[in-house]
N, C-alpha and C positions, 0 to 999 in steps of 0.2 A: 446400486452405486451410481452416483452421477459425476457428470465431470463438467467443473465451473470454469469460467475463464475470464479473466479477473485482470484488470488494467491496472497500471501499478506506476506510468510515467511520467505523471506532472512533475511538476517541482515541489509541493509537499508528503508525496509517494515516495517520490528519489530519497528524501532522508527519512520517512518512516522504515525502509526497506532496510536502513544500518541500526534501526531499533528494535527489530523484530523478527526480520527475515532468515539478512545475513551473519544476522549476531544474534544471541538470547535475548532474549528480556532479562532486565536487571535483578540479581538473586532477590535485594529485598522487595520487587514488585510481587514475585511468584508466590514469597511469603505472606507478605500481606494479604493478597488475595486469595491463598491456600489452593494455588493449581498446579502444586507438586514440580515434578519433572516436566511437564507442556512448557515450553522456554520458547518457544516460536508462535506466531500467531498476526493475524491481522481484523483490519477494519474494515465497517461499513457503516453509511449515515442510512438512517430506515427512510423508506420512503422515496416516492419519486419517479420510482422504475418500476414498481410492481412486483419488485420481488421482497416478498417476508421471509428474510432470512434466516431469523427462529425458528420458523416454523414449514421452511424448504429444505434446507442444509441438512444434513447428517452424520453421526457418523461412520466414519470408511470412504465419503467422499473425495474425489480427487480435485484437485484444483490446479491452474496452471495460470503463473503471474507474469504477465506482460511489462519489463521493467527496467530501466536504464540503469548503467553504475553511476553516472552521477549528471550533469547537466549540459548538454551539447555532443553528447555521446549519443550513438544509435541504442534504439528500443529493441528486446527484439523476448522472446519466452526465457526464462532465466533462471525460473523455480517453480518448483513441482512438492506439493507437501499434500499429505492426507489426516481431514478435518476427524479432531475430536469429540470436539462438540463446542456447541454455540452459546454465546451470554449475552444477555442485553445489560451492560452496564457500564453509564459514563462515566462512571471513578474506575473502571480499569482501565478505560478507555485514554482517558486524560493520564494517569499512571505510566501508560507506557506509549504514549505521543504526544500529550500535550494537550489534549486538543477530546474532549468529551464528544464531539459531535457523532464519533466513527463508533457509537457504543453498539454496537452489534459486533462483535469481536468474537471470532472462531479462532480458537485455538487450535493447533497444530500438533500433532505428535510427530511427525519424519516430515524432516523439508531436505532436499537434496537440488544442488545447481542442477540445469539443462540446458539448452541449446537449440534452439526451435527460432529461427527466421518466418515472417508473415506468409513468407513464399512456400517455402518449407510447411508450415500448417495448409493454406493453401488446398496443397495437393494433397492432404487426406481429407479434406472437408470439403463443402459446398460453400464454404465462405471467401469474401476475393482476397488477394493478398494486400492487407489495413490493415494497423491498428485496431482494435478494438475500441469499439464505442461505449459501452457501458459494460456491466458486468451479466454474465448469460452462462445458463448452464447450454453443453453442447446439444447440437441436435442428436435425433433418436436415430437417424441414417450417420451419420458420424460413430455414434455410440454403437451400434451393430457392427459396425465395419472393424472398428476397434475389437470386438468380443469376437468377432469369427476369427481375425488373424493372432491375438495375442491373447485370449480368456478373459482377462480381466483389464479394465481401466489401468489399474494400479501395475501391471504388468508392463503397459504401453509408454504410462508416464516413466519406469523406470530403463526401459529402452532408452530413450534420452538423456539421460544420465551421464554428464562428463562431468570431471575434476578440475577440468582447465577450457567451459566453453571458451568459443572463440565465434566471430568478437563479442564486447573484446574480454579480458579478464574477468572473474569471479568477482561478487559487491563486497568492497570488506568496508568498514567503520571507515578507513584513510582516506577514502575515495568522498565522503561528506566531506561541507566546507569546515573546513580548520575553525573558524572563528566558533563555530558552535556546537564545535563536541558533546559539550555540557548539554541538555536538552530542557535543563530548566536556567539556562544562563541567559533566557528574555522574561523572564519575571520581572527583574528591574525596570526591564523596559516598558511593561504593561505597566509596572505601577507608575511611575514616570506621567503615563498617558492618562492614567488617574486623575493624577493629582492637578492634571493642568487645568481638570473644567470640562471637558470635552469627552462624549462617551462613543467610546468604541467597544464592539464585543472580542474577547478575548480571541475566538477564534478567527475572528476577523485581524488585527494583529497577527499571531502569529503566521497566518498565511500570508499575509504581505511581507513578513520579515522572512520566511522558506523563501519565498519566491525571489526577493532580490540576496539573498545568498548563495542562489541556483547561479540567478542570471540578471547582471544589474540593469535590466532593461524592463520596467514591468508597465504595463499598460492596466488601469485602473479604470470599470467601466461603472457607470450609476447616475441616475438626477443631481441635477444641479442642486446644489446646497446638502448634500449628503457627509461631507466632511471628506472628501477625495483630497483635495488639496492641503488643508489642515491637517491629515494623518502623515502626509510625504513631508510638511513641516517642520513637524513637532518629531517624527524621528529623525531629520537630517538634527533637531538641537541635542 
């Protein structure tokens, strides 16, 4: 059994986390997909880090999400769920974020809130008290120390286990921006962006429109003549 640990705080995390975390997936995704009762789950883009998550992941793995309630609130460990098993596919991907890119999607059987500060992790690990920088399974001296005091991973992650972390409250749905509950209510928007001439990729949109939903300050980085300016445009029309 390993135990992952899993960054969850940007501003297109903060609202995947009300699509999947701290709420199910929508009944007729599960349907479509035929993945029963697994109503929780999350993403990953392949690539980049070295880690193959098909073919690392398990199940009975523990995993531990690094995750804000919503945008200018403190990070801090929030949820604790153990993997059922893993799928590489970006129609469920897009299905239940939007967004095909995260098609490495491990499904969930038990997710439960926790309460874990970087300080707090800290002082059972060798790691310094940060954020987490990418996603990493824990080390094997962590993992020991875990199994001599508590037997098993899944034993330690549910040590942590409150009803009412603090801080601050539990992620519910109310805590995403209002304006976009709906998760396919920027369709328009892409087609819009269509039709004007001008191509953008879709996951590229929607992460510019998470992001200034989060927090109306976003700074846009890339070569001149890439369409930076044009895309800030064409959504203020």
């Amino acid at each position: 059994m390993n135990l992952w640990i899993v960054p969850g705080a940007n501003a297109v995390a903060t609202l995947n986390v009300g699509l999947s975390l701290a709420n199910p997936i929508r009944p007729e995704v599960r349907q479509q997909f035929e993945i029963g009762d697994l109503d929780r789950a999350w993403g990953k883009m392949p690539g980049g880090d070295g880690i193959d998550l098909p073919n690392q992941m398990f199940a009975g793995d523990v995993c531990l999400f690094y995750t804000r309630t919503a945008a200018g609130l403190p990070a801090f460990y929030q949820w604790a769920g153990i993997v059922d098993r893993v799928i590489d596919d970006p129609d469920l991907a897009t299905a239940i974020w939007n967004d095909g890119a995260f098609r490495h999607v491990y499904l969930l059987r038990q997710v439960w809130p926790i309460s874990l500060t970087t300080q707090q992790f800290a002082q059972w690990t060798t790691y310094q008290a940060a954020p987490p920088m990418g996603m990493r399974k824990a080390n094997p001296e962590f993992l020991n120390r875990i199994l001599q005091e508590h037997g098993t991973v899944e034993k330690w992650a549910r040590s942590l286990s409150t009803a009412n972390p603090q801080p601050p409250k539990p992620h519910s749905i109310a805590t995403i921006p209002t304006v976009n509950k709906n998760p396919r209510s920027i369709d328009p928007i892409i087609d819009a962006l269509r039709r004007s001439g001008f191509h953008f990729s879709d996951s590229a949109i929607r992460n510019f429109y998470a992001s200034i939903r989060a927090k109306p300050f976003v700074i846009l980085a890339g070569n001149s003549g890439t369409g930076k300016s044009r895309l800030v445009r064409l959504f203020a029309e």
